[in-house]
N, C-alpha and C positions, 0 to 999 in steps of 0.2 A: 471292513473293520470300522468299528464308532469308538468313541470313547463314552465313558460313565454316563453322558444326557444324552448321548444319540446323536452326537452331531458326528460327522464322517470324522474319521482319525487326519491330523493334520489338518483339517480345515482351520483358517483364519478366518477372525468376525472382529473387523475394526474396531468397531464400536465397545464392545467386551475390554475390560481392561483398565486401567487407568486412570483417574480423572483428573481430582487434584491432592495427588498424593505422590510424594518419591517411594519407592519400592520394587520387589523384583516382580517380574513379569512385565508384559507390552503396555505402550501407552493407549487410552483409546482415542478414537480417533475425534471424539466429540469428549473431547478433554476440556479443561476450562480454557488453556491458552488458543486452542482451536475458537471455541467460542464466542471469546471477546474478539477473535479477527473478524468472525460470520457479524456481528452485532457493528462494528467500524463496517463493514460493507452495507449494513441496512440504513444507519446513520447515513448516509451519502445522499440518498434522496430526500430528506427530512430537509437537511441544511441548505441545498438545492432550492428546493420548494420555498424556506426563508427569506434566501439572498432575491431568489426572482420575482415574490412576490405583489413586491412595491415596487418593483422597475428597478434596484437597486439605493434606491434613498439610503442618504444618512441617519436611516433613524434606529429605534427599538428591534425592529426585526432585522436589519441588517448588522447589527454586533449581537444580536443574537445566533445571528447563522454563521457568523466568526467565531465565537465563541465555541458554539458546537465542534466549528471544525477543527478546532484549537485541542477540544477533548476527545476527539475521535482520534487523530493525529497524535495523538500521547497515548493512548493504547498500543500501538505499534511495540511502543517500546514495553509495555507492561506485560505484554502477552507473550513477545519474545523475553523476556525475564522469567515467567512463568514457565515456559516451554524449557527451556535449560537449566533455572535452579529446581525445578520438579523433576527432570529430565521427562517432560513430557512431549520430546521434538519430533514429529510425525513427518510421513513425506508429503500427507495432507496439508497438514501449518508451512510444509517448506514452499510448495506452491502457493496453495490461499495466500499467505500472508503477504509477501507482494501483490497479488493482485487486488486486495483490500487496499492496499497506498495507492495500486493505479485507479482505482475506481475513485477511489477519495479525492485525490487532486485531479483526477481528469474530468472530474467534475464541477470542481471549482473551476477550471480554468474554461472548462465551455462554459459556465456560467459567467464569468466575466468576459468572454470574449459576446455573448448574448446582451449583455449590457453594454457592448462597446466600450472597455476600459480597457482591454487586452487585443491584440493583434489575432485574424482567427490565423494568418501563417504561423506562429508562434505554437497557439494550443496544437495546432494540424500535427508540426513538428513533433511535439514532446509525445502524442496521442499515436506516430507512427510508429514511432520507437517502442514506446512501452507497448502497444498492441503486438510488435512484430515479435519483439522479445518471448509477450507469453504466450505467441503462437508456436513458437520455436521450441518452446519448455515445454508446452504438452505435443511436440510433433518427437520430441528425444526423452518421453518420460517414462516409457516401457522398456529404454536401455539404460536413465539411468537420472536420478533426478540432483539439477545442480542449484545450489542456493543461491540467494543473494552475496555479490560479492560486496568489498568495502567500499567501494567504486560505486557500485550499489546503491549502498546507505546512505553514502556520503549526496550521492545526487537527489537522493529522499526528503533527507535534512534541508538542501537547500530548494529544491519545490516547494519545501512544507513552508518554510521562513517567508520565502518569498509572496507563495501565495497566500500567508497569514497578514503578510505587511499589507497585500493589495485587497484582504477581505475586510479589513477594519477601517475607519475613516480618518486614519492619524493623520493627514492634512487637513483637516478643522482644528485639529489643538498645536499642528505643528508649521503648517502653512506649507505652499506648495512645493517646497525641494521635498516634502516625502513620495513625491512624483518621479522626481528624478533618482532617488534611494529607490524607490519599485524598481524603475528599470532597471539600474545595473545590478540589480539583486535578479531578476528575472533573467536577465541575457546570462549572468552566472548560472544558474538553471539549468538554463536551456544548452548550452556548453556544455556542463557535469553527464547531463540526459544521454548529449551524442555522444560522448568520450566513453561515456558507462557503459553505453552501447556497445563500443566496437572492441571496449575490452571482455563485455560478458563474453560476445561471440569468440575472441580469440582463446580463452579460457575454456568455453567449449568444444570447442576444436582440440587443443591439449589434450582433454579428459576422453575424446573420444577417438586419441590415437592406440593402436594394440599396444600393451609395455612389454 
């Protein structure tokens, strides 16, 4: 059996659908909030490429690669705005869309940890977690796919802050305790990461008892 074009009866076509519009029928899967997450994932080696350029200098191209990173990191939230006030929330954006934060900041922090301003145990840390986690989301995504929790965000928020304070050179206009403001912003971080962690997993676990 087909339907009116000949595509098989019940076949689904992601793509088809949606983009940026609220209305009835499916979202597609290359919706505009999809989008602007694929475009924050491309951004991550532009910024990259900035910060390392010059060895990390204080100069032009280093608040410029902060800068980027500062507007890549505000899509997050645009996109996830777009994806619910459109309702255009896919199980595509539910995966992608973290793993565009994880590319984004686990970028920045190998990149500071390559200019030596950052611990590489630190980035190691934050970089197990978040890889073990989206190994784990696409190992249970054909039973059942689970989003970002608050616990989540909130450890998002504070990578983002922290590694926004340690991308910009605010100890030339602020002097050196914006050094020690890095740190205990970063060891908060890095805390949020493992705690996020162990409650995504127990949360998984919940979701994937019989009821």
């Amino acid at each position: 059996m087909t339907d009116s074009d000949g595509a098989p009866r019940g076949a689904t076509f992601p793509f088809r659908g949606r983009v940026a519009r609220r209305g009835p029928g499916p979202a597609s899967t290359a919706n505009i909030a999809n989008i602007i997450t694929v475009v924050r994932i491309l951004m991550a080696p532009l910024f990259m490429a900035w910060l390392l350029i010059d060895d990390g200098a204080d100069g032009s191209l280093r608040i410029a690669a902060a800068a980027l990173f500062v507007v890549a990191i505000l899509t997050d939230s645009l996109d996830g705005m777009l994806a619910r006030g459109l309702d255009l929330v896919t199980d595509f954006g539910k995966i992608v869309d973290p793993i565009a934060d994880k590319v984004l900041i686990g970028g920045a922090l190998v990149s500071l940890s390559i200019l030596g301003e950052l611990p590489w145990w630190v980035t190691a840390l934050i970089l197990v977690r978040e890889i073990g986690i989206t190994v784990f989301r696409f190992a249970v995504i054909r039973d059942r796919v689970i989003p970002a929790s608050r616990g989540g965000k909130l450890k998002t928020v504070l990578q983002a802050v922290a590694v926004t304070l340690a991308l910009f050179p605010l100890w030339n206009l602020l002097g050196s305790g914006m050094h020690w403001v890095n740190g205990v912003l970063m060891t908060a971080a890095v805390v949020a990461t493992l705690v996020s962690g162990l409650d995504y997993l127990r949360v998984a676990a919940k979701h994937g008892r019989p009821s």
